[in-house]
C-alpha positions as CSV (number, residue, x, y, z in Angstrom):
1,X,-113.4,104.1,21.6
2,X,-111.3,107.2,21.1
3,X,-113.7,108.8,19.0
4,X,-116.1,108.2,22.7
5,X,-113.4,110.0,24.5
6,X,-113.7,113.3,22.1
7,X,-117.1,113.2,22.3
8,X,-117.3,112.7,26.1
9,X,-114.8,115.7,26.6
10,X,-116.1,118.3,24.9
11,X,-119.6,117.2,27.1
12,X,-117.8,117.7,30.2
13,X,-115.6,120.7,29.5
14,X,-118.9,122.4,28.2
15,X,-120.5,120.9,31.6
16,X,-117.7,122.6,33.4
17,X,-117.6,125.6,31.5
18,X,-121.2,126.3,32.6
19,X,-120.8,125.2,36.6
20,X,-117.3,127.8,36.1
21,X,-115.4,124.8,37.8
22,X,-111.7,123.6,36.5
23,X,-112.2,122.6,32.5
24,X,-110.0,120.6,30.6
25,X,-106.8,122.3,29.2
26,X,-107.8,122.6,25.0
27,X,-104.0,121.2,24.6
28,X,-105.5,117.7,26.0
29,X,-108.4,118.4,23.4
30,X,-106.2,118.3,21.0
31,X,-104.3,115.6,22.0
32,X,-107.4,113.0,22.1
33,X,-108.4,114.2,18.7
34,X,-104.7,113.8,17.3
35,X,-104.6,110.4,18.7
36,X,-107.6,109.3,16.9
37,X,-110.8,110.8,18.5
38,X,-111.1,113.9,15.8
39,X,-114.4,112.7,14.6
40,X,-115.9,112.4,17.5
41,X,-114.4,115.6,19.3
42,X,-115.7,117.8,15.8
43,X,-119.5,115.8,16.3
44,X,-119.1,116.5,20.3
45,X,-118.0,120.2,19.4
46,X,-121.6,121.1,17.2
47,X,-123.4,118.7,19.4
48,X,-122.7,120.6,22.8
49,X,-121.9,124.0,20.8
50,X,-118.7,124.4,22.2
51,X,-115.1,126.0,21.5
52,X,-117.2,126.7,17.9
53,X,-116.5,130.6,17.8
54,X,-112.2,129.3,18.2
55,X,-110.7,129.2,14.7
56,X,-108.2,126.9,15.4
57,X,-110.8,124.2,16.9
58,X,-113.8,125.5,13.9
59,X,-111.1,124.8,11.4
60,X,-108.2,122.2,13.1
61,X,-110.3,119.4,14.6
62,X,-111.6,118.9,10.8
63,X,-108.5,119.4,9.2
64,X,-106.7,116.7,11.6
65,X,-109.8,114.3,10.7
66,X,-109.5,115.0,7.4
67,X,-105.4,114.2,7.4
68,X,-106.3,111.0,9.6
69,X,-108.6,109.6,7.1
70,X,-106.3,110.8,4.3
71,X,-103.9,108.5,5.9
72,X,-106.3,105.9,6.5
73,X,-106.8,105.4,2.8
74,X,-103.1,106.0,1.9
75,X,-102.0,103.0,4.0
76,X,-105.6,100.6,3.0
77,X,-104.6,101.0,-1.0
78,X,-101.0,100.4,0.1
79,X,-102.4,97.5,1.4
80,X,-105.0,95.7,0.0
81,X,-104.6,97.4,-3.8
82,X,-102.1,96.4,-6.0
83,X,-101.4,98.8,-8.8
């Protein structure tokens, strides 16, 4: 469901972008995709080609995915594997 919310806004704040209207701050961008929406925010980013020429969004949004499911597997061997 979060990974719905990325998606959705980067489709609206590139909607808004283009009608010049209020857009959505990029700290609440980064929020959604720190709170689990990452994936979704990084396919909603190439899909709508936007905030792709910003370093920190080109580079962070994967590098927060990529520590998410770094995490994700950390705590599923901790888990469900018993070394």
């Amino acid at each position: 469901m979060i990974n719905i919310s990325g998606f959705a806004l980067m489709g609206v704040d590139k909607h808004r972008a283009r009608k010049r209207s209020r857009r959505i701050p990029e700290k609440n961008l980064f929020i959604c995709a720190a709170l689990g929406g990452a994936l979704g925010a990084c396919i909603g980013m190439r899909a709508f080609r936007h905030k792709t020429k910003h370093w920190y969004f080109k580079y962070g949004l994967p590098a927060i995915f990529l520590l998410q499911a770094a995490l994700l597997t950390f705590l599923y061997i901790k888990a469900y594997i018993k070394l």
